[in-house]
C-alpha positions as CSV (number, residue, x, y, z in Angstrom):
1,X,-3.4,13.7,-6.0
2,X,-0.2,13.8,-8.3
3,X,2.0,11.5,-8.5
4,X,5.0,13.7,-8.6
5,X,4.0,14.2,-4.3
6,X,4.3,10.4,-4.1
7,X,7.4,10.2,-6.3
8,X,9.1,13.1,-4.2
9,X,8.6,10.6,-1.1
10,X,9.3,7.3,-2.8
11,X,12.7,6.6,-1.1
12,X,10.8,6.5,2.3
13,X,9.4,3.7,3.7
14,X,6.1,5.1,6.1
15,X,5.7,2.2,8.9
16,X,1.4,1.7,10.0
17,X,0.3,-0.2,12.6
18,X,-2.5,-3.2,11.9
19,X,-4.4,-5.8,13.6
20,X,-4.0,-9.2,12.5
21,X,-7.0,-11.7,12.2
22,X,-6.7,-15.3,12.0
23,X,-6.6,-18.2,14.6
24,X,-3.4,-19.2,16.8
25,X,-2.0,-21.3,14.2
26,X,-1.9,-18.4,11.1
27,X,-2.7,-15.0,10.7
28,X,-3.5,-13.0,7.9
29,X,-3.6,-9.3,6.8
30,X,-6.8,-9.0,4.7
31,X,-7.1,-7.4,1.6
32,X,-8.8,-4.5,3.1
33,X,-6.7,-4.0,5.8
34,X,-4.0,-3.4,4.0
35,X,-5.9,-1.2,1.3
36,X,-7.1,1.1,4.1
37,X,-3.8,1.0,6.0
38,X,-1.7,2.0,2.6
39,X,-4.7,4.2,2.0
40,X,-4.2,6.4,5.3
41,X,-0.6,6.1,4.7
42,X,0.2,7.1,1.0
43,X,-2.7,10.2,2.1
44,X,-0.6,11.0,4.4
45,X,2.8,10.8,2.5
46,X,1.6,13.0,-0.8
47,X,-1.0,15.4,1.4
48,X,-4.1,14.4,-0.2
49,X,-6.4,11.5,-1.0
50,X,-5.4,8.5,-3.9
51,X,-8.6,7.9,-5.8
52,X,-7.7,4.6,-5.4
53,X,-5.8,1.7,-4.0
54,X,-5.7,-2.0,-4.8
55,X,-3.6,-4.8,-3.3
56,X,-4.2,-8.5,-5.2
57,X,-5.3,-10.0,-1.4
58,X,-4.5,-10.7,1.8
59,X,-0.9,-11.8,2.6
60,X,0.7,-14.2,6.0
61,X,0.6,-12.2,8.8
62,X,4.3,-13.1,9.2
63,X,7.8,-10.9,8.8
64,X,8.9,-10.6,5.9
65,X,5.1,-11.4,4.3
66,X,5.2,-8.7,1.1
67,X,2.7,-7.8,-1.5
68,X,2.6,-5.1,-4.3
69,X,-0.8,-2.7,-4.7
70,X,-1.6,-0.2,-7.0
71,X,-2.3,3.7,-6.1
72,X,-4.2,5.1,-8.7
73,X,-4.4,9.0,-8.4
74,X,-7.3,11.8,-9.0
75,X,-5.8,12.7,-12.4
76,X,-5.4,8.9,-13.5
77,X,-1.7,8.3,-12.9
78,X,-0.4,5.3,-11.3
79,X,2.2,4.0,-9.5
80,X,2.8,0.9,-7.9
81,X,4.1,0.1,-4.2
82,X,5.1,-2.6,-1.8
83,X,3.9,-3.8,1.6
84,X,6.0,-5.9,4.0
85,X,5.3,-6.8,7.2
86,X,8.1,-5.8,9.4
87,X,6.8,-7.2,13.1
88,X,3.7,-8.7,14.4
89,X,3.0,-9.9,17.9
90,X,0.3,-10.6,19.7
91,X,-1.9,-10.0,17.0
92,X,-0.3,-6.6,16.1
93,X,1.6,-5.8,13.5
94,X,3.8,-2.8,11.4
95,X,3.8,-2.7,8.0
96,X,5.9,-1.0,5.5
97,X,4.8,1.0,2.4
98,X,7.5,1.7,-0.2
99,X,6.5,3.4,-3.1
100,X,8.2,3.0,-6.6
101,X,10.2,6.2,-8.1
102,X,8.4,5.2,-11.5
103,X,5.0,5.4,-12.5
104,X,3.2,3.1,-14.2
105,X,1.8,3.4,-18.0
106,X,-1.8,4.2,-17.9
107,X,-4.4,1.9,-17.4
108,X,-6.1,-0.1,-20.7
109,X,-8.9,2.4,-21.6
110,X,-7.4,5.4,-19.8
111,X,-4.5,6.0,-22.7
112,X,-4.8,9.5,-24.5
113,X,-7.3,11.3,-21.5
């Protein structure tokens, strides 16, 4: 995956449908939910499979409820994007990805490859 595909698409925000888990009182999106939802979405945005994303941990199954993760792709680039949850009810929810229009600098120990 290059990150020029995801950059081309960063203005768009792609919406995903979840399940959250929790009891009455609070729900939660877990880590990897939202890794594999951002996962099928960014895949779906740029055409090909990210290497990799990471998001910190789960966040309050609530609107509003953001987060920031890290899409790193096959050639090493990365670029950061946000989640928000922009509904949930009834234990469903929609997310939103945004990606940033700027990558990040490389990773410690990736600089000069």
């Amino acid at each position: 995956m290059k990150l020029r595909s995801l950059r081309a698409v960063a203005v768009l925000a792609v919406g995903a449908a979840f399940a959250l888990s929790g009891c009455s009182f609070k729900s939660t999106v877990s880590k990897e939910e939202l890794e594999k939802q951002s996962f099928d979405v960014l895949t779906k945005m740029a055409g090909e499979e990210p290497a990799e994303v990471e998001c910190p941990g789960p966040i309050d199954g609530e609107v509003g409820a953001k987060t920031r993760c890290v899409l790193t792709a096959k050639d090493g680039g990365r670029i950061g994007y946000t989640i928000e949850i922009t509904s949930y009810e009834d234990n469903r929810g929609k997310m939103v990805v945004q990606v940033d229009e700027t990558p990040m600098p490389p990773a410690q120990g990736n600089a000069g490859t």
